[in-house]
N, C-alpha and C positions, 0 to 999 in steps of 0.2 A: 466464381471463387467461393471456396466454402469458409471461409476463415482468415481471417490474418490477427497474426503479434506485431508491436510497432513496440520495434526498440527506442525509448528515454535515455537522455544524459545522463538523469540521476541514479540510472541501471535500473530502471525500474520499466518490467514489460506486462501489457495485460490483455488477456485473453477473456471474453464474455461470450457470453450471455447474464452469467449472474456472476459477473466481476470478478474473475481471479486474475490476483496479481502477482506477477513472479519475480524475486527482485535479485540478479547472482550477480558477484562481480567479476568470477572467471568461469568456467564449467573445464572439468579436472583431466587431464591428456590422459588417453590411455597406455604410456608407456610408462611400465615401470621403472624408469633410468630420466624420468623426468627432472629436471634440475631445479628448476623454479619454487618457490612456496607457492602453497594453494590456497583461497578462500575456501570456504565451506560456503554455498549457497542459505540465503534465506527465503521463507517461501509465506508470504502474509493472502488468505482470502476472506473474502466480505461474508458470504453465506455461501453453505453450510459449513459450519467446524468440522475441524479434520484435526487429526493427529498425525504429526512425518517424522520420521524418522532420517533423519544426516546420515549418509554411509563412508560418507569419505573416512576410508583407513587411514594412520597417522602417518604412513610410510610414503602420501601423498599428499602427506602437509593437512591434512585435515585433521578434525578430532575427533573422538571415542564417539559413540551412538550418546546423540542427544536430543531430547524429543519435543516438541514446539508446539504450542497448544493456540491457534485463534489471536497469533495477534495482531488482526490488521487494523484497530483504533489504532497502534501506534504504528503504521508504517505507511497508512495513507499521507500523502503531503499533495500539496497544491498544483503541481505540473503534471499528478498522475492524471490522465485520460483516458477515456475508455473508446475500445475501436471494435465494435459490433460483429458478433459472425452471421452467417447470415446460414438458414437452413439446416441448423445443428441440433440436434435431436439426443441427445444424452443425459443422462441422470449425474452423469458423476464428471464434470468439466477437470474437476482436480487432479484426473489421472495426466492430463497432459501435462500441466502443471509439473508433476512426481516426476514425469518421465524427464522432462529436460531438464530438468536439476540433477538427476543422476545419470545424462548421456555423459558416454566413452567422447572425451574433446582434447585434441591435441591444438587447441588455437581459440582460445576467447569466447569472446560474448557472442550470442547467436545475436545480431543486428535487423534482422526483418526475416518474418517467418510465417510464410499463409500454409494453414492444416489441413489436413484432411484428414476425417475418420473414417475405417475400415468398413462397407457396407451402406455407408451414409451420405456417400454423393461419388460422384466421377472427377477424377482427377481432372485437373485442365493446368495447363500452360504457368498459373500462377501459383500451383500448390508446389510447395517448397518441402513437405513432409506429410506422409500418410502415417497416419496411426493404426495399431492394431487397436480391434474392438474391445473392452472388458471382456467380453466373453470369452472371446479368441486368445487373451494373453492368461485368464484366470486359468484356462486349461491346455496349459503348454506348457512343456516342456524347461523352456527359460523363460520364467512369467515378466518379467523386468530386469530392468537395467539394473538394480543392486543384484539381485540374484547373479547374472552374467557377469558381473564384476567382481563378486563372489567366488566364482568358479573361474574367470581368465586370473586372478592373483594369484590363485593357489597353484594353477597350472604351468604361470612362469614362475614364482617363488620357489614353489616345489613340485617339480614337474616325474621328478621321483614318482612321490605318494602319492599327487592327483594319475597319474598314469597307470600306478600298478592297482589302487582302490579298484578303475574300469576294465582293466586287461583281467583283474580276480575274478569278474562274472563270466568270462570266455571258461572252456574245459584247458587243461592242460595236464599230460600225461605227467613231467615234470615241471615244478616253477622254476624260475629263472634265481641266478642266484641275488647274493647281495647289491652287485652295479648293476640298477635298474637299465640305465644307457649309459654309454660313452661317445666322446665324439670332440672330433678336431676337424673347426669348418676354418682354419686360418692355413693355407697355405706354406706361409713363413714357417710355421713350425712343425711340421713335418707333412704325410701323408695325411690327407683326408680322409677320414672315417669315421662313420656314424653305424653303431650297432643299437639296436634295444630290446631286453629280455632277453640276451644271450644266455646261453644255458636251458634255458623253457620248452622245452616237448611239445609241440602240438600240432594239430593237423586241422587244416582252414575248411576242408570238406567236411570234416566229423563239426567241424562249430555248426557250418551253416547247415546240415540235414541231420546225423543222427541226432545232435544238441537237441533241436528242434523237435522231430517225433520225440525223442526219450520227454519233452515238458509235456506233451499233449497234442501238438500240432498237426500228428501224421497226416490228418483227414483233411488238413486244410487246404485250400488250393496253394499250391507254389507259381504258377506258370499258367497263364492263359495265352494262349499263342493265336495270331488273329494271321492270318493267310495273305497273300496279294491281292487274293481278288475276294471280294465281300462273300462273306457266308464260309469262306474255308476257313474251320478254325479247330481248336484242342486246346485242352486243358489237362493240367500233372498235377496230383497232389503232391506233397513231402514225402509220405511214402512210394509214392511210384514215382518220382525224383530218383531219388535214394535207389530204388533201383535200379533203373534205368543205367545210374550212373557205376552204378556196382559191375553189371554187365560188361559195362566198355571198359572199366580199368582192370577185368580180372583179362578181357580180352590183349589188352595193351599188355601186358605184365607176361601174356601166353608168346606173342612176339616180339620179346626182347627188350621190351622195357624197363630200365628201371632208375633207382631213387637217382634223381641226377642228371638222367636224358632229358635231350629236346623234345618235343612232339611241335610238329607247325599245325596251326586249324585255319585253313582256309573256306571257309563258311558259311553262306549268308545267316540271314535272323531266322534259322529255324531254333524249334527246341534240342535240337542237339547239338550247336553251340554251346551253351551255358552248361551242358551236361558233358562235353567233352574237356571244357573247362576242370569242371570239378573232378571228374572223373583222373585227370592227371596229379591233380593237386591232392587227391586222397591216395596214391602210390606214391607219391612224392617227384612228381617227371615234374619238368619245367615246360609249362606250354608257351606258345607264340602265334599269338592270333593274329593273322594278316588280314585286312580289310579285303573282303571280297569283291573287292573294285580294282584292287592294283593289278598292274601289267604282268604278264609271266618276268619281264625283266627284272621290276619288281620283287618279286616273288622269289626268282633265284638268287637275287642278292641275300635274302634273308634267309633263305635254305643253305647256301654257304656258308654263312655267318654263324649260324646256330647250328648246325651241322645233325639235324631231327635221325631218328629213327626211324618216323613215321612220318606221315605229312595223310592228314585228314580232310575231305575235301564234298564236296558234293557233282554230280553231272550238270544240274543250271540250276538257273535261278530265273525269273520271272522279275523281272521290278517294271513296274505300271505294266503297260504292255509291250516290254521289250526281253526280250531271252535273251541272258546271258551265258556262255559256253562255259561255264567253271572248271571242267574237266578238261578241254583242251586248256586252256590258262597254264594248268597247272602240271598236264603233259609237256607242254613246252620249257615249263621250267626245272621241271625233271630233267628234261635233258640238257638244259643248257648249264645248269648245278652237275650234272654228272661230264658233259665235257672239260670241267673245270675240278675234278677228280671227287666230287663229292656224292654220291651214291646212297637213293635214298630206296630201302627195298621193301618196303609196304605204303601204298598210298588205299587207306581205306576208304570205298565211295559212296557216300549214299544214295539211294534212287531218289531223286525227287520228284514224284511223279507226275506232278502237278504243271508242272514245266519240262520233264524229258521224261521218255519211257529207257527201259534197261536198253533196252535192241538197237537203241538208235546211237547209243554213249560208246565213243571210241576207248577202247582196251588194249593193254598191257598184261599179257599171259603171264602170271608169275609176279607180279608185283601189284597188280590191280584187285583188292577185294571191296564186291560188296558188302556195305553194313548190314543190310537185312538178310543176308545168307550168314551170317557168323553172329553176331552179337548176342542175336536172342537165343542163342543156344546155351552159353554163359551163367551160370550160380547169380541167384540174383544178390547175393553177400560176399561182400570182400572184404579183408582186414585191411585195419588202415595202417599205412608206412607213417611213425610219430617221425615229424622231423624238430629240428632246431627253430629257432624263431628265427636265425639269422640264414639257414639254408634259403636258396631261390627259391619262386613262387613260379615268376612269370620276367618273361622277354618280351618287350613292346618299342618296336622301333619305330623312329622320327625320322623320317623324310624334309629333304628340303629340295633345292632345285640342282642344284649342286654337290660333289663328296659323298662318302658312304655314309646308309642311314645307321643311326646310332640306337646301340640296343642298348635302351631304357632296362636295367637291373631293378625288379619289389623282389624281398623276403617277406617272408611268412608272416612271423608275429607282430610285428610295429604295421606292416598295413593290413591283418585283418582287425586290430584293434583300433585305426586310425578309420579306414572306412568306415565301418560299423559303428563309430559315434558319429561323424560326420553325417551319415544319412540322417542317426535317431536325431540329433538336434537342429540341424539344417532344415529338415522338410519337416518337424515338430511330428516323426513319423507314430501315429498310432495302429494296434495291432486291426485295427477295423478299417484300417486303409486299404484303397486298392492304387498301386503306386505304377505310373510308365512313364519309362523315359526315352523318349527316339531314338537316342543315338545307337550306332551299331558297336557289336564287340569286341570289333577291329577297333576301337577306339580304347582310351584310359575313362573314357567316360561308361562305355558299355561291360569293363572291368569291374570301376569301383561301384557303379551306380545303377548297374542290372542286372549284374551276378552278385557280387559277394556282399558287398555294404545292404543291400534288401536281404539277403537269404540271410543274413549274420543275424537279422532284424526279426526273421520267422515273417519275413513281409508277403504279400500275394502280388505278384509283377507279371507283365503286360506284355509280350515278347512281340515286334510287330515282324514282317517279314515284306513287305510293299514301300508303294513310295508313297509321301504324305499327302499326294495330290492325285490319287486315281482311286478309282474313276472320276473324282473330282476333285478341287480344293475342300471339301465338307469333310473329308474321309479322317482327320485326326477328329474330328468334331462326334464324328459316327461312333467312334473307336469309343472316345469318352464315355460317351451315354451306353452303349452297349456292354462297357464292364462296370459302369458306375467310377471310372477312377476319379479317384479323388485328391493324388498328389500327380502332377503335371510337368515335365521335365525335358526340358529343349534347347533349340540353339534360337538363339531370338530373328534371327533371320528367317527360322522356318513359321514359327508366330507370326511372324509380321507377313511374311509372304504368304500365306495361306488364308489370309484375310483379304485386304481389300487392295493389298498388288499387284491381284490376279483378277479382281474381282472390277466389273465394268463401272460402280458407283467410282465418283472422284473425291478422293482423301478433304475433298472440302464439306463430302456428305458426311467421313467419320467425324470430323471437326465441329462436324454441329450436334454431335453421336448422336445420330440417325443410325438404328439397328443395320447393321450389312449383313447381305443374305446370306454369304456363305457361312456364316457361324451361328448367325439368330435363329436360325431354323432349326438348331440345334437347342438341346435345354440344355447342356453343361453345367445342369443345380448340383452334379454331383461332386465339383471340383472344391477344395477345402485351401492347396496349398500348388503354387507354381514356382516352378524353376528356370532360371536362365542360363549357359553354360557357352563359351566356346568364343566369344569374343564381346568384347563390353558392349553394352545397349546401350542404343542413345537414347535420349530422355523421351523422344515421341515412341518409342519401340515402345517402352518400357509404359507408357499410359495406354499404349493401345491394348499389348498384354493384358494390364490392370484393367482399364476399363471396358475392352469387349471382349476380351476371351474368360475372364474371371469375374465379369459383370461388377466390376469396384468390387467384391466383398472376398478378393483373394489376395495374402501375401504374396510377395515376388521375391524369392532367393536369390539373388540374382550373385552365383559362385563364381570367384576368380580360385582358379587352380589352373594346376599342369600336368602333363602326363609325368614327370618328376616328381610332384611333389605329393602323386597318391592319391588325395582327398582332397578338401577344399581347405582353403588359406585366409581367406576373406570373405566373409557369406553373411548375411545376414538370418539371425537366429527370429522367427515369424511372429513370436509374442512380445520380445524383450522390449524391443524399442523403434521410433520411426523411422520411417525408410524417407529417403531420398533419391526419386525417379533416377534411375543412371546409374547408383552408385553400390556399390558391392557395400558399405558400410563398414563392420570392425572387423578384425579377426576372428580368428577361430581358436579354443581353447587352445593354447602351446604355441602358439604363432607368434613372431615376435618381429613384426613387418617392418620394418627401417627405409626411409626415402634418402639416399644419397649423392651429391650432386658431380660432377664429373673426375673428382680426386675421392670421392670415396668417404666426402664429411660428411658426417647425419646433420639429415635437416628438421628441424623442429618447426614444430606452428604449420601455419599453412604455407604451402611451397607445392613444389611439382620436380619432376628426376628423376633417379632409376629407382627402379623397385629393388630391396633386397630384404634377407629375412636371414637372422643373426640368434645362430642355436638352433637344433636340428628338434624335427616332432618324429613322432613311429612310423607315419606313411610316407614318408622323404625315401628315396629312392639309395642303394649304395654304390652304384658304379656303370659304366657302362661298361657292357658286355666285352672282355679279350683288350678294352682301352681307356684304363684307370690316368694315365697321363691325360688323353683329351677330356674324359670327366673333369678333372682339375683344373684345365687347364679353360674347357667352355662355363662353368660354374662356378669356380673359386677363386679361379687367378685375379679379374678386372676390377673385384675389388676386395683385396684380401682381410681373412675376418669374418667374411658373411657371402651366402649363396646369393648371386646375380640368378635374377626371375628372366632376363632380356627382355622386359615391361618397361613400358615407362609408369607413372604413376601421380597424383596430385594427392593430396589431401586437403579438404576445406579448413574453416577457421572453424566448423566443429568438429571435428577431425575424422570426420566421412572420409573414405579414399573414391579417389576417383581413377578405374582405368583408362591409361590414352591407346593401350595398344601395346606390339612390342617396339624395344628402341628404333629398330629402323624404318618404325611404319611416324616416329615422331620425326617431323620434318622442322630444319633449321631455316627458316627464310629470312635471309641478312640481318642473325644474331638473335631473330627471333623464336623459341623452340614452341610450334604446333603442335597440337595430340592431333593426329587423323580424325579420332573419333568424336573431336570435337570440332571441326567443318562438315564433318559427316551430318551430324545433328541441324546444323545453323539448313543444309542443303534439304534434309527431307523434313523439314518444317514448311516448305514451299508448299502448297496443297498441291501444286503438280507431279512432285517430284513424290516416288514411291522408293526409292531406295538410291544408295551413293557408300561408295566406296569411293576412299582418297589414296593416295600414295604420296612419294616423293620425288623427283625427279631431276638430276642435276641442271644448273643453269648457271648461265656465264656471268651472270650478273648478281645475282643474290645466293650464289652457291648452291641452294636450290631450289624448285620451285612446287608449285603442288597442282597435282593431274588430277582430275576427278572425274571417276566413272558415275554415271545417270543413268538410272533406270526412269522413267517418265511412269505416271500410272496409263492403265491401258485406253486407247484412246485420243491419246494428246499428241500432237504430231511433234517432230523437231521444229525449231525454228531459232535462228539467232536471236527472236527479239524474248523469248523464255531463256536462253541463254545467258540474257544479259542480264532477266530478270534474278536470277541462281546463284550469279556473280555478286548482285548487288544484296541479297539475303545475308551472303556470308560479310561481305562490307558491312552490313548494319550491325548485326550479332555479332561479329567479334573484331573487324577493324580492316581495313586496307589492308594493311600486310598478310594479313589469311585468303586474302579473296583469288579463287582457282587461276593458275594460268590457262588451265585449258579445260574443258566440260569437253568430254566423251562420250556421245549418245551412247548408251548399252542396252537392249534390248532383256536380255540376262545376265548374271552373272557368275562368274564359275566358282561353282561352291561342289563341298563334299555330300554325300547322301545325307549326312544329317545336320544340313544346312550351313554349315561353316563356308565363309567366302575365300579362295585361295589368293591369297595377293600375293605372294609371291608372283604367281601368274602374270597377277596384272600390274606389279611392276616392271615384269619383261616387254610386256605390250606396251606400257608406258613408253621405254626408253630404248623400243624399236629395237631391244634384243631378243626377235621373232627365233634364232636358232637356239636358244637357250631357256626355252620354257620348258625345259623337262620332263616328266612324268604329267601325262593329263588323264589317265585312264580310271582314276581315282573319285572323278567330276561325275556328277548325278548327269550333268549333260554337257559332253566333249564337244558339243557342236557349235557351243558358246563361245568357244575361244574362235574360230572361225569367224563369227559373226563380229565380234570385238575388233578381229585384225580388219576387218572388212570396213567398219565404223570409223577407222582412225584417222582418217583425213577429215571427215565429213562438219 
């Protein structure tokens, strides 16, 4: 343990080495609709003097800046005590101090709090808050918590002027006029609609490439592209981007393209993804990235739906050592969209020759071209089509197991302005960064956070094209140190798995952090800032991250967003204020997150319930595609007034938020409401247990009950008597009523290419609804679900 604060009656808490005392009697919610009056904190220390400054605005019951000079002769009394840190190495103890008198708290006194400093020890089990270092918050972005409180007041006060001041640094051929946004998220009162910068000219390709060269950047790398297999790789500057991408859209524009059409890209992580991307968005077409995993069947539903003119695709792909056939995929879906009247009459292919040569790729006379026989014949300058901020962007559909996938509606101006701050303050992005994020483009995450929100940024990005375990579990580790990246950006499953999951040491050797090989042999000194994405981390993910992938001296982002909502919603900002392992922290500038509990009341303090979020930001999504009724109707309707996240959600009594999950992964067990993600947690604290996914499952007795898949670490056999030991973990940690009804040996589990675990899946396994698991082609390994069905009696 590096530290603890020991909360007093007399509100009096203190933190040493050299005595600082903190004495609040509330810490100030961060919702501007707070009801309550507020204290203004006091802050008395013994040595060295300090000057502070109170920020609480009055509009939260606090008063004007008032400044406090050294008085703790008079604020010592008789029951204060002092409770030792141990191993703390710092000059300046006062910034903790500063910081928790100006954290974002929708709920009281911080009551017991062990620290930890950024770089100065390893998180364990009883650190309750990390700190960013002096260093690291003096040159960031949002240096503190008044700063960020600074800027979230202005941005819900006046979400006008703080929004158009950032949208003013983007180019725009025309500004937007006087109504910055408009918007009606209440149901009752008519149509749902949210616009912003309607009337504004601009074009998201000229932001993020010609912007860029026209300031200086041409030369700069834009794109490192790292191959399947080690050693294949390439890299684009900004200017040969730019061109690259001119090429395809004067070619697109030569076969019928224009402002308004679909184009589908179906894939993988080559560089000409992100260049087909932009390449649509600088004519103004609407592209539709299909994840080069899904099925032809897949794949025709979405060529129906969006009705493309083109559908873009490559002959295979390579992932680890397996060839995947992309071009048949997407023969098949050609025709099974054109038996169904929809007729798509250019499918342009690229050779990827790394994995298939031209001669061996099945063809279509007349509607099959190669990319490398056409493209590069093309003007390397194209004009760019100015569109509207509120014209389409991009089509991105949401699958489930069930019902047609829904086409996810961005426009232009609200999410290139929305990504583009979201990355600069999120990852504290500097222009000497080298930034990668896993996820593929077939995702919202390889949208906003590998194409546009970096290039908006003039960032240098990391494009991978492999799986993150071949030839080994080392290879994201390799990856690092070979470009130097320095902001780090994933789903925490794939973190955690590529450590010591996979790896023959037993989670009892990380627990005593003992180096594990597969990343220690790595130097990753060049990692500055990490990201988490795609489903909440439980608190041991989230130290392992921290402590052995980032060796303790790296923030954890850890982002809740949605493909909906564009950017990030809940993040923590890397210098402002401390983190709490697990927890996504405050908002994001314009965010205005609301917990409501089954009628739709806001719940104040600390509570847990749905998640919602009340008044619209610029990267919020406006409709799904051909069916504005089920927008309404799956987002609006269940609690009108405000957008349903289908989250559940906690916030502590500092008003950290906590994600459990979506509503139907939070299980009711006779009146009690579990977050999944928190039996998840109490299970791989086990030193045996290397990962756990929970569900729900109906039951005749308590309504329902909860199923929980096991991964064991490698090595450890099944047995009832670890069973029961798994059971009785989560009895301790959170109570009888949580404890599993059934432990499902798992071997693996079925997760997407960039690490996401699909429950849906696995609550059809659960509840032995084998004919109804839908789509599995999706899964980095389909053969899991196999071995799951195999496992379920055992």
């Amino acid at each position: 343990m590096e530290g603890r604060m020991t909360h007093h009656s007399n509100n009096t808490t203190i933190i040493n080495s050299t005595s600082c005392i903190y004495t609040s009697k509330s810490l100030f919610p961060i919702s501007p609709t707070a009801k309550s009056p507020l204290n203004r904190p006091s802050i008395s220390v013994k040595r060295p003097s300090f000057t502070f400054l109170s920020l609480l605005p009055s509009e939260f019951g606090g008063s004007p800046l008032v400044r406090m000079e050294d008085p703790f002769t008079a604020s010592l009394s008789s029951s204060t005590t002092v409770c030792p840190r141990k191993n703390l190495t710092t000059s300046n103890h006062l910034r903790h101090v500063e910081s928790m008198a100006h954290l974002p708290s929708g709920a009281g006194r911080i009551t017991r709090l062990n620290a930890l400093i950024l770089g100065e020890g390893l998180a364990s089990e009883e650190d309750d808050l990390v700190f960013p270092s002096e260093d690291f918050s003096s040159q960031s972005h949002v240096s503190s918590p008044q700063k960020y409180l600074e800027m979230y007041q202005r941005s819900v006060h006046d979400p006008s002027g703080f929004w158009s001041d950032i949208a003013s640094e983007f180019y725009w051929r025309e500004k937007w006029g006087q109504q910055v946004y408009h918007e009606n998220f209440d149901v009752r009162k008519g149509k749902i609609k949210i616009e912003w910068f309607k009337g504004g000219m601009t074009n998201i390709c000229y932001n993020c490439l010609d912007r860029n060269i026209e300031s200086g950047k041409g030369d700069k790398t834009a794109i490192y592209w790292e191959g399947n297999e080690p050693g294949l790789d390439s890299s684009m500057t900004y200017n040969q981007l730019l061109a690259r991408v001119c090429q395809l859209a004067n070619y697109l524009k030569d076969v019928g393209v224009h402002k308004g059409d679909a184009v589908v890209i179906y894939l993988p992580m080559l560089m000409e993804l992100p260049i087909a991307m932009l390449a649509c968005a600088r004519i103004g077409a609407i592209h539709s990235v299909v994840f080069a995993g899904f099925s032809a069947e897949s794949l025709a539903q979405r060529i129906i739906d969006c009705r493309p003119k083109v559908v873009i695709t490559c002959n295979a792909v390579r992932r680890g050592s397996k060839i995947i056939y992309l071009k048949e995929i997407v023969d098949s879906a050609l025709l099974e969209s054109a038996q169904k009247g929809i007729v798509t009459d250019v499918c342009l292919t690229y050779e990827n020759d790394s994995a298939m040569k031209k001669e061996m790729t099945k063809w279509t006379k007349g509607r099959d071209i190669w990319w490398q026989d056409v493209i590069l014949k093309y003007p390397v300058t194209c004009d760019v089509e100015w569109v509207d901020a509120e014209d389409p962007l991009f089509l991105l559909y949401t699958s489930g197991s069930t019902g047609k996938p829904k086409g996810v509606l961005h426009t232009t101006g609200g999410y290139m302005v929305y990504t583009a701050t979201t990355f600069k303050y999120a990852f504290d992005y500097k222009p000497t960064d080298i930034y990668w994020c896993t996820a593929d483009c077939g995702w919202i995450t390889g949208h906003s956070y590998v194409t546009y929100g970096p290039l908006l940024n003039g960032a240098t990005v990391v494009v991978f094209e492999g799986a993150p375990n071949y030839p080994d579990v080392g290879r994201c580790w390799d990856i690092v140190d070979k470009y130097k990246v320095s902001i780090f950006y994933t789903a925490p499953t794939l973190s955690w798995s590529s450590g010591y999951a996979n790896n023959k040491h037993s989670l009892a050797l990380y627990k005593s952090l003992s180096p594990i090989e597969h990343v220690s042999r790595y130097s990753r000194k060049s990692l500055r800032v990490l990201g988490s994405v795609g489903e909440p981390i439980n608190p041991s993910a989230w130290r392992w991250f921290f402590n052995v992938i980032g060796d303790a001296r790296c923030p954890i982002s850890d982002t809740w967003w949605q493909t909906e909502t564009g950017g990030f919603m809940i993040t923590p900002l890397p210098g402002a204020w401390p983190q709490k392992p697990g927890s996504a922290t405050f908002p994001f500038f314009g965010v205005q997150p609301v917990i409501v509990d089954e009628k739709g009341v806001e719940i104040e303090g600390e509570c847990s319930g749905y998640l919602c979020v009340k008044s619209s930001w610029p990267g919020a999504f406006r409709t799904l595609h051909g069916d504005h009724e089920r927008y309404e109707t799956t987002y609006f309707s269940a609690f009108p007034g405000y957008y349903f996240s289908g989250d559940g959600c906690s916030r502590d009594k500092d008003g950290y938020y906590w994600l459990t999950g979506r509503v139907d992964d939070v299980i009711n067990v006779s009146g009690h409401r579990i977050g999944t993600a928190e039996v998840e947690s109490a299970l791989v604290s086990h030193p045996q247990c290397a990962e756990a996914a929970v569900v729900g499952v109906e039951h005749e007795v308590k309504g329902q009950g909860i199923y929980a898949f096991v991964t064991l670490v490698e090595g450890v056999p099944y047995s009832d008597d670890l069973r029961k030991n798994l059971v009785m973990v989560v009895r301790n940690q959170i109570g009888a009523f949580a404890a599993p009804d059934k432990i499902h040996w798992a071997p693996g589990l079925p997760k997407t290419r960039s690490g996401k675990i699909m429950r849906r899946i696995l609550r059809k396994i659960a509840s032995r609804q084998l004919d109804e698991l839908g789509d599995t082609s999706t899964l980095a390994d389909p053969t899991v679900v196999d071995q799951l069905i195999a496992l379920a009696d055992c």
